[in-house]
Every structure is written in C-alpha cells, then in structure tokens.
C-alpha positions, 0 to 999 in steps of 0.5 A, spaced: 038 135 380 045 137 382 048 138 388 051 145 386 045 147 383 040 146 390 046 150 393 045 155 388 038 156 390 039 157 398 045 162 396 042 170 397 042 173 391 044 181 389 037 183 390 037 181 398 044 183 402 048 188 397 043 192 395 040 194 402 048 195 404 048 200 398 042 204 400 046 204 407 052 208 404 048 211 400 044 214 407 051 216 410 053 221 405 047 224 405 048 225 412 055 227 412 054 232 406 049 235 410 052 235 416 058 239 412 053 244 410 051 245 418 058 246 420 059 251 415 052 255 417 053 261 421 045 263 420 042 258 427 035 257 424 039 254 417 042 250 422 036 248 424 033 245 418 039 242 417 039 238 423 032 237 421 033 233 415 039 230 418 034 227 424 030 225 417 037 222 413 037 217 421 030 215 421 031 213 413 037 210 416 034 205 421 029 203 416 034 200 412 037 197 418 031 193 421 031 191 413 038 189 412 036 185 420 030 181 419 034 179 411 038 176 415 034 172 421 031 170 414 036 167 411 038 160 412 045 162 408 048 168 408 054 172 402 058 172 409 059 170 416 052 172 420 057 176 426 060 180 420 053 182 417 051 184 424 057 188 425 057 191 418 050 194 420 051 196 427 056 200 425 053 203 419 048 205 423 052 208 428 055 212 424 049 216 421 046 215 429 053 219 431 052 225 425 045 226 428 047 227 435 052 233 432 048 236 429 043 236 435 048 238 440 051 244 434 043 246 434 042 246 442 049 249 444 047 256 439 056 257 438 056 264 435 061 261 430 063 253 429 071 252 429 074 250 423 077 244 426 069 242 426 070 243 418 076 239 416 072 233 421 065 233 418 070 234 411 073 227 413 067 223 415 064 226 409 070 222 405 070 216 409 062 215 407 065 216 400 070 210 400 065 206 404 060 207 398 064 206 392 066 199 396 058 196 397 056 199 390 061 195 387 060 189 390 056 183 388 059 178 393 065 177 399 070 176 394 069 183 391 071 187 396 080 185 395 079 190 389 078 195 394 084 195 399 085 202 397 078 204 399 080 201 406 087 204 406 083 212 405 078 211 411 084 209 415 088 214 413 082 220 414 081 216 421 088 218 424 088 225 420 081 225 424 085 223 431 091 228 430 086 234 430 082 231 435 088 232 440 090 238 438 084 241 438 083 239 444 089 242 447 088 249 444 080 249 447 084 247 454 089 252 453 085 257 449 078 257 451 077 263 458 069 260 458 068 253 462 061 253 459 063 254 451 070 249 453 064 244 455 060 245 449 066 244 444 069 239 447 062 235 447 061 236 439 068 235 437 068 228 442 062 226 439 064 228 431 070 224 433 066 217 435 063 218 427 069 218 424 072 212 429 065 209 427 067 209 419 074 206 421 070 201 424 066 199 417 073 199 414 076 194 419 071 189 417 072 189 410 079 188 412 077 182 416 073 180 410 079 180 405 083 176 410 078 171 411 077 170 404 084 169 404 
C-alpha cells in the first residue's frame, strides 16, 4: 500500500471533528436566541424559564465539549494544530458558559425592566453565534474556512459595536443611576454579556489565525 493512502487512513474523517464543531455552534445560537427572549421579558417568572432552559442549552453545550475533548486526546492526527482545536472549544464553550451566567444574574437581580442597550448586546451575540455557525456548517476541512473571511469580519464588526455601547452604557449608568445597588446590578450583567460577546471574537480570531497559517 502506498504511502498516501496509509496517511489517508490516519487523517480524521468529517464524522469526528467538523460535525461536533457544528453541534457546538448550533448549541450557541440556541443560547443566544434565548438569551434574546429573556432580555425582552418583562414578566419575571417567563424569565425564569428562560434562564432555565438557557441553564439546559450550557449542560448540552459541556457534553459536546468533553465529546470534542476526549476526540481529540483520541486521535493520533488531528484536521488542525491540537492547541487551535483546544482553543476553538474553550471559547466555544465560554461562550454558552457567559450567556448562562447573564441570565442567572438577569433572573436573581429581579430589574423591574432590562435597559435597551441589553437588548442590542444580546442582539449581537446573537448575530456573532450566526456567523460562527454559518462558517463550521460549511467546513469540511482547514482549508474551507479562507471562504469565510467575510464571516470573520461581521463577528469582529459586532464585537467593537458591542464595546462601543459597553462604554457609553456605562458612562450613562454612572452618570444617570441614583441607586448604587441597581448601578451595581446593572453594571455586573452588562460586564458579563460584555465577556459573550469579546468570547465569539475570540472564536473568530482563531479562524483568522487558521487562514493565515494555511497561507
């Protein structure tokens, strides 16, 4: 037998790595769409449900991330550089943990109504999580991702628009907010939605940083 065809054996097949990369993004814009619903609930027990479901959506989530870890201390050879692979689901996976967390802090801290600049973040991540899933569907190998520079540029793109109201939103709550305690309240969720959204640009730096290593 050939050399070539040996290697081809060893070489991980779509049914390992790109499938379970697709499940992961499929699992963040379920989250985030979600997440989108419990920013626009002013009812507190519907908020309640959608943080429980979103507390379902990051279980499913960390099952998929010990399926995408145990394939890769499995596999002798990898489609990309193991650290990359490591990266792409840790950050995968901060993602949906960050979304969770929002929504723990939204239901617990019981604001009578979520300021807008919550909605237009949660709107974002949302749109991030949809770039992120348009690029794994459609990868096959390391190769495919040069067709989604585009994709790349948005997540970036939704990430400083995301920064910019993080900024002026936090300006206004210092300059605006008489109550310390809902001050504090606020500014721990918009913080923590702020970290989703800087998570989904991490993801999209990687795809960069594999394209470039393609060359």
């Amino acid at each position: 037998m050939k050399l070539d065809k040996i290697f081809s054996f060893l070489v991980p097949k779509d049914h390992k790595f790109f499938p379970l990369f697709n499940d992961a993004a499929d699992n963040l814009v379920l989250a985030s769409e979600l997440l989108i619903k419990l920013v626009r609930e002013r009812d507190l027990s519907q908020r309640l449900e959608y943080m429980k479901q979103i507390k379902d959506v990051e279980h499913i989530g960390d099952d998929i991330t010990r399926k995408l870890l145990t394939e890769l201390n499995g596999t002798f050879i990898t489609p990309f550089e193991r650290e990359d692979i490591h990266e792409l689901i840790s950050n995968m996976d901060d993602i949906v943990d960050y979304i969770h967390s929002s929504s723990k802090r939204i239901n617990l801290y019981k604001l009578s109504a979520i300021p807008e600049e919550f909605v237009w973040i949660a709107d974002r991540i949302h749109s991030a999580n949809k770039e992120i899933q348009n690029v794994l569907r459609s990868v096959r190998s390391v190769s495919d991702f040069k067709k989604h520079v585009h994709s790349i540029e948005k997540i970036s793109e939704y990430e400083s628009e995301v920064d910019d109201i993080y900024q002026e939103h936090l300006s206004k709550l210092f300059e605006q907010e008489v109550n310390a305690i809902d001050l504090i309240k606020k500014r721990d969720i918009l913080t923590t939605l702020e970290k989703a959204i800087d998570k989904c640009d991490d993801v999209g730096n990687i795809f960069s940083s594999l394209i470039i290593k393609m060359g």
